[in-house]
matplotlib code that plots the C-alpha trace (Angstrom):
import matplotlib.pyplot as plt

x = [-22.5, -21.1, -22.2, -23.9, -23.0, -27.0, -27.6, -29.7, -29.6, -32.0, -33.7, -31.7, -28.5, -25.5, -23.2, -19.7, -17.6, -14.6, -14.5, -11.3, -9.0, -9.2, -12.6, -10.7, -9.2, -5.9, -8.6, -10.5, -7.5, -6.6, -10.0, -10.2, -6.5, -7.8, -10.8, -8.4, -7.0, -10.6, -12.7, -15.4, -18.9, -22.0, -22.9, -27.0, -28.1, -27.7, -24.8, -25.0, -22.2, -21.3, -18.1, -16.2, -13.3, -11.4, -10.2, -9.6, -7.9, -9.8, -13.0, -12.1, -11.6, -14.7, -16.7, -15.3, -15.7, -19.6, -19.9, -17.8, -19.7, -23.2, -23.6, -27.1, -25.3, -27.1, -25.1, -25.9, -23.9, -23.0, -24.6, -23.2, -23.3, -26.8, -28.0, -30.3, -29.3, -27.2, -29.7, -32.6, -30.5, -29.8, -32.7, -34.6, -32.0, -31.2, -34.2, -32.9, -29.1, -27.2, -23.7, -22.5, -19.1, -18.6, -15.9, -16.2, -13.7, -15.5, -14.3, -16.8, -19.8, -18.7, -18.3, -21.3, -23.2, -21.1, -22.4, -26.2, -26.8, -27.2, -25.8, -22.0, -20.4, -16.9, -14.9, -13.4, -11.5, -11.8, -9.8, -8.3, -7.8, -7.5, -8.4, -8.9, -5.5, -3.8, -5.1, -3.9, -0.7, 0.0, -1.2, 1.7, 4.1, 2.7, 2.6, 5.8, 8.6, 7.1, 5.5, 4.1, 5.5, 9.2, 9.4, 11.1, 8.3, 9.1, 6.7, 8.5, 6.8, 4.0, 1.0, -1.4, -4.5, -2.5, 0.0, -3.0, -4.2, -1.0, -0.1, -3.9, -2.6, 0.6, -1.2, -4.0, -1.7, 1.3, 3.8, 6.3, 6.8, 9.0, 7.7, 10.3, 9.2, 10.0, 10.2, 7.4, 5.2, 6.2, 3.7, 3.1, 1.4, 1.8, 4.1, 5.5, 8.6, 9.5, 12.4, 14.0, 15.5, 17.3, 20.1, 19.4, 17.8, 14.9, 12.8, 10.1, 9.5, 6.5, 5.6, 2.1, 1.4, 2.1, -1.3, -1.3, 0.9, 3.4, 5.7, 8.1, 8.4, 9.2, 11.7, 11.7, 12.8, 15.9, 18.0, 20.8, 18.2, 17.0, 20.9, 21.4, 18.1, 19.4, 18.2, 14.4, 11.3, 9.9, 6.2, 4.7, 0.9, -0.4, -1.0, 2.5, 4.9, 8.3, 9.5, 7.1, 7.3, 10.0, 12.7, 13.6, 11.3, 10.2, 10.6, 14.4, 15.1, 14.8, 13.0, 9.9, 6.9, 5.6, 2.1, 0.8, 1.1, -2.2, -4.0, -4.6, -6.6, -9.5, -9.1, -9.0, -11.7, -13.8, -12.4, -13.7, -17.2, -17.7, -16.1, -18.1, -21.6, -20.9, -20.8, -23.9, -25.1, -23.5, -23.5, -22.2, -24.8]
y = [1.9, -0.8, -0.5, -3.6, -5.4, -5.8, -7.8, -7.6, -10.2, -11.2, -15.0, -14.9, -13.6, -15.7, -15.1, -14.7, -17.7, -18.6, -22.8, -21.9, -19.0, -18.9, -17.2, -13.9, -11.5, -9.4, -6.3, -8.9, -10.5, -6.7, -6.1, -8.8, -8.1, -4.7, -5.8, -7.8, -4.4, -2.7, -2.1, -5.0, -4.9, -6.4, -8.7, -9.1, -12.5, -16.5, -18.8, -22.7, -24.5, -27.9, -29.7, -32.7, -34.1, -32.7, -29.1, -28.2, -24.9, -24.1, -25.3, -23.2, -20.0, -20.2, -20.3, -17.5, -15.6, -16.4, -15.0, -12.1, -11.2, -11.5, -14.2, -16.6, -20.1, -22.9, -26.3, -29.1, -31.9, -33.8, -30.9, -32.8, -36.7, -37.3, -38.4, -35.5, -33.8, -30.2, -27.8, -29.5, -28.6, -25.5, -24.6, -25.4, -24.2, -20.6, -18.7, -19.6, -18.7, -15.6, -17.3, -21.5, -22.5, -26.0, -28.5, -30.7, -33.9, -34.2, -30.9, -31.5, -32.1, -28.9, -26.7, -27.9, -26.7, -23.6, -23.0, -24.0, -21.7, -18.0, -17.6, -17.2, -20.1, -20.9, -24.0, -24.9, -27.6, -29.8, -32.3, -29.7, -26.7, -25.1, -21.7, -19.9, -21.5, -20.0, -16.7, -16.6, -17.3, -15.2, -12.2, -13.2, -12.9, -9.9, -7.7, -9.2, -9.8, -7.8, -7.4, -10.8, -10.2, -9.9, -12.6, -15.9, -18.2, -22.1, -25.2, -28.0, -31.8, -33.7, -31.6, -31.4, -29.5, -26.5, -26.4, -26.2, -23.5, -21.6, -22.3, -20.7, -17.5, -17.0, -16.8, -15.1, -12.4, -12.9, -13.9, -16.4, -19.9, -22.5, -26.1, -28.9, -32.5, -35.9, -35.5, -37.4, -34.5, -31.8, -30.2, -27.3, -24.7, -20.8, -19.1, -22.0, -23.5, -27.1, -28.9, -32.0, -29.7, -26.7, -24.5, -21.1, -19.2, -18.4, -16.0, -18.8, -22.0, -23.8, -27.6, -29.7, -33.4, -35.8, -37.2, -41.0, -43.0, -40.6, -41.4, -43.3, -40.3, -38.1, -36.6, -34.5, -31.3, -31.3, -28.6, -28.9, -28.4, -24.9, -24.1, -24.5, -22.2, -19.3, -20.3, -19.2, -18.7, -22.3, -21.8, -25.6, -26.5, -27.7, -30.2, -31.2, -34.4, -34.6, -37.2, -36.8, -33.9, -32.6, -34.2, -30.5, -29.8, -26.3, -25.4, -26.0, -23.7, -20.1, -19.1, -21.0, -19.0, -19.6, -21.2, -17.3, -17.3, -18.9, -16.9, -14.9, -17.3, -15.8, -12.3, -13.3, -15.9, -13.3, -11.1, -13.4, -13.6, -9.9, -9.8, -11.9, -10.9, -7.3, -8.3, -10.2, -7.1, -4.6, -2.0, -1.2, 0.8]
z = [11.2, 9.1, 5.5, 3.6, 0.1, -1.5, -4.0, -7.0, -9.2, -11.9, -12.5, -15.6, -15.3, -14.9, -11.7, -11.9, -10.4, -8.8, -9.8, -11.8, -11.5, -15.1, -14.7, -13.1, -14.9, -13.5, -12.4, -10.5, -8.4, -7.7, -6.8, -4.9, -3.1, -2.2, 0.0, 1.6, 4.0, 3.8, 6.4, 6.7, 5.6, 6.9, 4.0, 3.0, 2.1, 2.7, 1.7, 0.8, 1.9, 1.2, 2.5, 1.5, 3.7, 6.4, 5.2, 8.3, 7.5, 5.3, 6.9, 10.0, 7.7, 5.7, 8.5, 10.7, 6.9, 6.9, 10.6, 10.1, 6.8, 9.0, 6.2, 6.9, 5.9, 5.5, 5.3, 2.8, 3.2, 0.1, -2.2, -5.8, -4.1, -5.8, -9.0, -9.6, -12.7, -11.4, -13.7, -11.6, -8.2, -9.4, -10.5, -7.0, -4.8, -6.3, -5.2, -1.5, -1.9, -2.6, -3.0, -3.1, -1.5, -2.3, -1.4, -3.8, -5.8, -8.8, -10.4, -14.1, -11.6, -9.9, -12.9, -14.3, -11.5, -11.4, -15.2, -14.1, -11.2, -11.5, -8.4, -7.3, -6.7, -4.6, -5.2, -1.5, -2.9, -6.0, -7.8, -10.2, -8.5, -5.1, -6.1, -2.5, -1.3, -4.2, -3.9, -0.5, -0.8, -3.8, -2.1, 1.0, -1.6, -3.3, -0.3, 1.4, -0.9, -3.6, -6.5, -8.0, -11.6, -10.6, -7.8, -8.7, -7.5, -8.1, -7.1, -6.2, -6.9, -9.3, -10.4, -7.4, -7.4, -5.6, -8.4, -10.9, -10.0, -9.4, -13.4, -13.7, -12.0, -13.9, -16.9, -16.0, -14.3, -17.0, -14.2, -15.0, -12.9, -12.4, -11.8, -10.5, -11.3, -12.9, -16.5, -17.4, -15.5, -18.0, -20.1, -22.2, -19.9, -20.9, -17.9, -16.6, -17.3, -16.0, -15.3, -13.7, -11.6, -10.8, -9.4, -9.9, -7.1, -6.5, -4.2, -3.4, -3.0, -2.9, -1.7, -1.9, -0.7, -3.7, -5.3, -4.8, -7.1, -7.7, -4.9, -7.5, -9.4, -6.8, -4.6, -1.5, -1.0, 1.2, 2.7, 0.0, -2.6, -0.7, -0.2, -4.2, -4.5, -2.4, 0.6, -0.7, 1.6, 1.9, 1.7, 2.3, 1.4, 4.5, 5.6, 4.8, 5.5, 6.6, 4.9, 2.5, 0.2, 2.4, 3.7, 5.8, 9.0, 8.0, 11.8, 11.7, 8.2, 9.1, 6.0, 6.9, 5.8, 9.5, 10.6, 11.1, 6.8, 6.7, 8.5, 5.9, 4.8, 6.0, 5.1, 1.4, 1.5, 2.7, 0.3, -2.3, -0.7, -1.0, -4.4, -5.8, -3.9, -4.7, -8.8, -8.5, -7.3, -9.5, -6.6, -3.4, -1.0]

ax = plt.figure().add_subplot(projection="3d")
ax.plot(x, y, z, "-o")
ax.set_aspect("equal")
plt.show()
């Protein structure tokens, strides 16, 4: 018999979140990387679970999470599209939700609910970070080219929501990055060193979609610009554009990370689920 996450949770406590990867520490992205291989468990209560856009990887995952979990989910479209103030929502909608996973632009809108509710909350997707995503793709490289704090990771292209979150992880894990794009994208972000661009090699190399209006500043990845890199795995954020972000069809370079990378998508998502039920809950039983 499957064994069951229960949650206890009192009216005034405040859930832990994951709208920023900021908000984990190293222990819980371990933690979380762990339930990742470990048998399943039957999960006790009801999620909320409100969608914006397409998503359709990681709409696809989230869902098969919720049924796998035995997770009650109850869909409210537009969640954060209203006027009503988020403590009011928050406030009404806790008593019938154990955990929130929201897809949602407006990133302040999304934290402030996040910081209103006592329950767990999720961020699908916002404006400023792609939290799940990230996770994923970390633990790939972790447990296939090796540890995360010796592996020469490098994003290539204009901030994107993706790449935000991934400057969130190396300092929260105290792994070191390098970020390729236009000069006038450079910042000072602890972990992450930028430049115009480079020749050294690298280990991994990571794409996203440009945001709208960077086009002018930026330039695709080619194969010459892998070959100067050590021929790295290329690990593109779907959905991707060749032509686009990439000017190399990932199916014609060998080190494509593959389509079958993603599935691990779901795995962690519902990693993250029973992560964050099981500390609202403080116990396992």
């Amino acid at each position: 018999m499957k064994a069951a996450i229960s949650r206890r949770v009192s009216d005034t406590s405040q859930a832990m979140n994951l709208v920023s990867l900021l908000a984990l520490s190293p222990e819980d992205v371990r933690a979380i990387w762990r339930l990742v291989a470990s048998p399943g468990l039957d999960v006790q209560g009801t999620a909320a679970w409100s969608f914006e856009g397409n998503g359709i990887r990681t709409r696809t995952t989230f869902l098969k999470a919720f049924h796998e979990l035995n997770l009650s989910v109850i869909e409210l479209p537009n969640l954060l599209k209203t006027d009503e103030r988020v403590c009011d929502l928050a406030g009404y909608l806790d008593p019938f939700y154990d955990i929130y996973v929201i897809r949602e632009s407006n990133h302040e809108r999304l934290a402030e609910f996040a910081a209103s509710s006592r329950r767990p909350v999720v961020n699908a997707m916002s404006s400023a970070g792609h939290p799940c995503e990230v996770l994923t793709d970390a633990y790939f490289i972790e447990t296939t080219l090796g540890s995360i704090q010796k592996v020469r990771i490098c994003l290539w292209g204009p901030p994107t929501n993706v790449f935000r979150s991934w400057h969130e992880l190396a300092g929260v894990m105290g792994f070191s990055l390098l970020h390729v794009c236009h000069e006038s994208f450079h910042e000072a972000v602890p972990n992450v060193s930028f430049s115009s661009s480079l020749r050294e090699t690298v280990d991994v190399v990571i794409t996203d979609g440009w945001p709208r209006g960077t086009e002018q500043l930026s330039r695709p990845l080619s194969i010459e610009d892998l070959a100067r890199m050590g021929h790295p795995v290329l690990l593109p954020t779907p959905p991707f554009v060749v032509g686009g972000e990439l000017s190399v069809d990932p199916l014609r370079y060998p080190r494509f990370a593959g389509y079958e990378q993603k599935k691990l998508l779901l795995p962690v998502q519902r990693a993250v689920l029973r992560y964050l039920l099981s500390q609202a809950g403080n116990s396992l039983s």
